[in-house]
N, C-alpha and C positions, 0 to 999 in steps of 0.2 A: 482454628489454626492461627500461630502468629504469622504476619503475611508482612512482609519486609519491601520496602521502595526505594532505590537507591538513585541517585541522580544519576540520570544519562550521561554517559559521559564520548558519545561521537559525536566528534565536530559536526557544529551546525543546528545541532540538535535540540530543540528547546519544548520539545513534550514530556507531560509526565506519566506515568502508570496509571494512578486514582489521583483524585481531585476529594476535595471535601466533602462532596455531597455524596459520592461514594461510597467513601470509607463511614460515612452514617451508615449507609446499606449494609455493609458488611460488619458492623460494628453488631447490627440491630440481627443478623444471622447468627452473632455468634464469634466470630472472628475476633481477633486483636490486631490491628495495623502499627508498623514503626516504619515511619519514613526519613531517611535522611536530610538535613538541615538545608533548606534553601534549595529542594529537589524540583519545589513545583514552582520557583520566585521565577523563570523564564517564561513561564505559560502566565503567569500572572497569582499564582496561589500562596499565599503568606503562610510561613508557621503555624504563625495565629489562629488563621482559619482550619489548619486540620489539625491542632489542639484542642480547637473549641467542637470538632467533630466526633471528637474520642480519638485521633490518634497521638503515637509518642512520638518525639522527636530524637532523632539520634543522631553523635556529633559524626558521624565516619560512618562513609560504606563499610569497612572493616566491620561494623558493631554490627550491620545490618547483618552481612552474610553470616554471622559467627551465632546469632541467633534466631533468626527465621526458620520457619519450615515451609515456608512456598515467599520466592520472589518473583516479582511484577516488576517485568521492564519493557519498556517501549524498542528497543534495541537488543540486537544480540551484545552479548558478553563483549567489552573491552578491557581499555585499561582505566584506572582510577586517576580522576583531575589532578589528586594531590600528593599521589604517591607514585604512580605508576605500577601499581601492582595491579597484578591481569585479574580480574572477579572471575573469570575461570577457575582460579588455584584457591578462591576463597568461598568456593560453592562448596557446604559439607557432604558427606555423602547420604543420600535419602533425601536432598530436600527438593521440590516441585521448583521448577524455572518457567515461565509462561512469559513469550515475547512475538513481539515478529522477528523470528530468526531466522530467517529466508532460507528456507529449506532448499532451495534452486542454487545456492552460494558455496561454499566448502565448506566438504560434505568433512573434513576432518574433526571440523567441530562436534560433532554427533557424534563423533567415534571415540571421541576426550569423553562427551559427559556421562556414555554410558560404560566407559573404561570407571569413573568415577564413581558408578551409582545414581548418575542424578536422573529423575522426573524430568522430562523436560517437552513442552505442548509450545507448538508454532502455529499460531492465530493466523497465520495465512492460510491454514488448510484446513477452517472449520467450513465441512460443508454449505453448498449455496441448496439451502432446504430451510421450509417454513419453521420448524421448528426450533433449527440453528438460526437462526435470523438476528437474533439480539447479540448472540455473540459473533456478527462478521465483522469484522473489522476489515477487512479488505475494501468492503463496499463503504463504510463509514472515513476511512482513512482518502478512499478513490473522489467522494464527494466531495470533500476540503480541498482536493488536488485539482478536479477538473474546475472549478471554482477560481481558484488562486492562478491557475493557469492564464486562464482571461485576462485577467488584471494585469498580470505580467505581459502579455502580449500588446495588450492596451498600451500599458506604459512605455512600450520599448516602438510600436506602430508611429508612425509621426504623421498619422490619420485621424480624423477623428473617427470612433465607431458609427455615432448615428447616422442618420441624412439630417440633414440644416439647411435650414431656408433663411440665408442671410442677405441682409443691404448687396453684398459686395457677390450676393449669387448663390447656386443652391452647393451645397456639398454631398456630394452622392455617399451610399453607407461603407463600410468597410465590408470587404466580402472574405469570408471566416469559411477555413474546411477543416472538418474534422475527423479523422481517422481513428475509428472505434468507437462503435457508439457501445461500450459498458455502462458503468456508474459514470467512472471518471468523463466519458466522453459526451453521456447525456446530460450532465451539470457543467462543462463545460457550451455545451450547445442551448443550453435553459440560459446561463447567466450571458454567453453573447447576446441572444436573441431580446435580452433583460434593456443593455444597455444599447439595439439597434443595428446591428452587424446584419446582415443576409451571410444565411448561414446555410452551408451543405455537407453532410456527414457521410463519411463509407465506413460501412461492415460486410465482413464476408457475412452475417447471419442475416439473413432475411428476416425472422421472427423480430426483428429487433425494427422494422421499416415502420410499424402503423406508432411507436415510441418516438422517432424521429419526427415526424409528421404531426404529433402530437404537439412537439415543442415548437412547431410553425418553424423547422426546417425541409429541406430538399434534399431524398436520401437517395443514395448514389449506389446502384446495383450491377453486381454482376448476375449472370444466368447459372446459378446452381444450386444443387440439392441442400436441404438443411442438415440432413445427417453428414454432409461432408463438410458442415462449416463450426459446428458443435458438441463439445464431448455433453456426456449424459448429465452433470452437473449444470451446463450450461456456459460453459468457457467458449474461446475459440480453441477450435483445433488446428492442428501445426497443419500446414497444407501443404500442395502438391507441387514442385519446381514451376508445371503446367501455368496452376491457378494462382501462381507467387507474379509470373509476369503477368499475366491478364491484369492482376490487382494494380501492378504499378505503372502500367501502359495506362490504365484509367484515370490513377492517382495522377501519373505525371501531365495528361490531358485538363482535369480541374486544377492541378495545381498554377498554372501559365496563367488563370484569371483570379487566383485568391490573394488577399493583403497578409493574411495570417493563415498557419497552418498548423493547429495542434493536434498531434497525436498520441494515442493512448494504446495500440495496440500492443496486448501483451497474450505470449501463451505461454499456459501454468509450468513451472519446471523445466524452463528452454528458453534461450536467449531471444528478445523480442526479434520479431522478423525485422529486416530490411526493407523498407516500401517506399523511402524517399529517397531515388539517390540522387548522386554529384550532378548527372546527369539533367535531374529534373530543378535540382538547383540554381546550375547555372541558367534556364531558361524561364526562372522566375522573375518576376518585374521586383526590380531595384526598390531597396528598403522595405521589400518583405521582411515579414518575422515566422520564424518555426517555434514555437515550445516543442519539444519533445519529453512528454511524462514519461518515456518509454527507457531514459538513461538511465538508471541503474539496472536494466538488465542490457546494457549495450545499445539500446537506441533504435528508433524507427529511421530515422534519418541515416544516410551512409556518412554523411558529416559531422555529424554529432559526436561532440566531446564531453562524456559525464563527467556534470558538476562546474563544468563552463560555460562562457558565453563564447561567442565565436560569430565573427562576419566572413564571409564569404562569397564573393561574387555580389557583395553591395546584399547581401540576405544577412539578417541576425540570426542566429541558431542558439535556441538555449535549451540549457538540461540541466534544470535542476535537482539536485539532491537530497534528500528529506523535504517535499515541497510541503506536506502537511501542517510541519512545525513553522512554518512559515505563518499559520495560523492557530499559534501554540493552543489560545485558549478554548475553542470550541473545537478543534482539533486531540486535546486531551480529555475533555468532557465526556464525546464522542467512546472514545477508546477505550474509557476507562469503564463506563457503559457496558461495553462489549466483554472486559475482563473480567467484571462483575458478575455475566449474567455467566461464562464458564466456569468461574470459583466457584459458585451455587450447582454446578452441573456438578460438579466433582468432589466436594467437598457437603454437601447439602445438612449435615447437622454438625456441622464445624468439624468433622472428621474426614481425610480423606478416602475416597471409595473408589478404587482405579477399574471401573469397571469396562472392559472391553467389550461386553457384547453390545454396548448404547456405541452408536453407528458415530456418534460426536467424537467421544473419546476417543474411539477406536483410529476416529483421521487425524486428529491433531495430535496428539502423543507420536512424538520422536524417539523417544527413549525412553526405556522400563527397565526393571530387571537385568542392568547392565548390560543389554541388547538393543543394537537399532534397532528399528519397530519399521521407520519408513522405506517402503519396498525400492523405491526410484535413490535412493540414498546408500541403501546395502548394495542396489547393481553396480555405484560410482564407485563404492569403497571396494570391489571386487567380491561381496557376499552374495550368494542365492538368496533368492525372495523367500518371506516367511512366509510358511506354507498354512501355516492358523491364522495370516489375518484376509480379513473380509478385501471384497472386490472392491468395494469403496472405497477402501481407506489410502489405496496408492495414488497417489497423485504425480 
């Protein structure tokens, strides 16, 4: 297939689809790559480099979409840097679109591409199973996040993280909670614990406590059943008004002794819950810090403003937006990774094979045959759920 890569073009944004080393892979499959001119120069990837890989260079997203039959993007569909023309209107009909297209977001967009005819596969809903593994990107994108997250907090903390044994006296550690121990919140709790913090994590999931402990943290429990804190995949599940206070009566009890507070709690297809409020903010100790990974689905925090910083009651709040691309290059490495190993799922002798009985396809395909496909997407747009797809694939 020729496989087209267009620069990202949402603010902020500094990831690419493939990287060089990549596009060898896919070249050595069978594939043809054309990427647009200066796509990967923010992540750090030179022309040069992915000419010298086998792929072409193209001067305009225009040329890109006007020829490909499957685009890689890091982002759902914008507008173009240079024109302002929407890549919606320049997707032809038939051809595969593979992005994190946040399937949780507007649901209208899905209802365009398959008004259109397009392919179109959102990398957030490749199942969490051994076999999908290499294509999660959620989990690969959530590591770069709970990472960067530290560092952020670091920076903005007017603490040091370690403990120090100085002339002038000892300085005691920075003390770090973390809410959600996933990917994102166990790489966040591994890199505190890296640079010295004393560190305490809450998950509603218990399976998740001998992980926390692992990383030489202190995990923070409430009393309840595991089938009520996990859907079958392994996510959290949306909880009970009940078990929403219990969490934040706890939360806002550790929160009064932490320097820092990142949290990562998200549930799939549903605006992250609320667990820190104003409340527990105002009775945090002056010149705390929050990262909140949780801002682009609204935020753990009740203060939280996605994509801003914010002080509040002498608390810094932050919620970053694309925190990944914040670590453009091993960040796009990662992901491109991931793209790779589902082009090879779907495309496996450079032809596409839309096969829906393979349980992968079947969850990440959005759109087919000029039909939503995604069951939780058709209920938004006012559709009944497709009655042929599999139990898995609704998310």
């Amino acid at each position: 297939m020729l496989i087209g890569v267009p620069r990202e073009t949402a603010s902020g944004e500094r990831r690419v689809a493939l990287v060089p080393e990549v596009v060898q892979q896919l070249a050595r499959a069978g594939h043809r790559v054309i990427i647009e001119r200066d796509a990967g120069l923010r992540a750090g990837f030179t022309d040069e480099a992915y000419q010298t890989a086998g792929a072409e260079i193209a001067d305009s997203a225009t040329e890109i979409y006007a020829s490909s039959q499957m685009i890689l993007k890091v982002q759902r569909p914008g507008l173009t840097a240079g024109t302002g023309e929407a890549e919606l209107d320049m997707l032809k009909e038939g051809t595969v679109l593979i992005g994190l297209l946040q399937p949780a977001s507007d649901p209208a967009l899905f209802q365009q591409l398959a008004e259109r005819r397009i392919i179109s596969c959102s990398m957030e809903l490749v199942p969490r199973t051994t076999r999908a593994q290499m294509m999660d990107a959620l989990s690969s994108q959530s590591t770069v996040a709970g990472y960067k997250a530290v560092l952020i907090a670091a920076n903005a903390l007017q603490k040091f993280f370690p403990m120090l044994m100085t002339a002038a006296g000892t300085v005691r550690p920075a003390r770090v909670l973390v809410i959600g121990a996933g990917v994102a919140g166990l790489q966040a709790i591994a890199t505190a614990r890296r640079i010295g913090a004393v560190v305490e994590a809450f998950d509603t999931r218990p399976v998740v406590k001998e992980q926390v402990k692992s990383l030489g943290a202190n995990f923070i429990e409430l009393d309840m059943h595991i089938e009520d804190a996990q859907d079958a995949g392994g996510y959290a599940r949306e909880l009970s008004d009940r078990h929403i206070k219990r969490e934040k009566e706890l939360i806002h009890n550790h929160a009064l002794q932490a320097d820092v507070i990142i949290t990562t709690a998200l549930v799939p297809g549903k605006p992250a819950p609320m667990l820190v409020s104003a409340e527990t903010v105002r009775a945090m100790r002056p010149g705390s810090v929050i990262v909140d990974l949780a801002g682009e689905q609204g935020g753990n925090c009740e203060l939280t403003i996605p994509g801003e910083t914010i002080v509040s009651d002498d608390v810094t709040i932050i919620a970053p937006l694309h925190i990944s691309s914040e670590l453009a290059y091993h960040a796009s490495q990662m992901y491109a990774k991931n793209l790779a190993a589902l082009v090879t799922l779907l495309a496996p002798k450079g032809e596409l094979n839309l096969n829906f009985a393979d349980d992968i396809i079947d969850a990440v395909c959005m759109t087919a045959d000029g039909e939503v496909r995604h069951n939780s997407t058709r209920l938004k747009l006012g559709m009944q759920p497709l009655a042929t797809q599999t139990a898995g694939s609704a998310k």
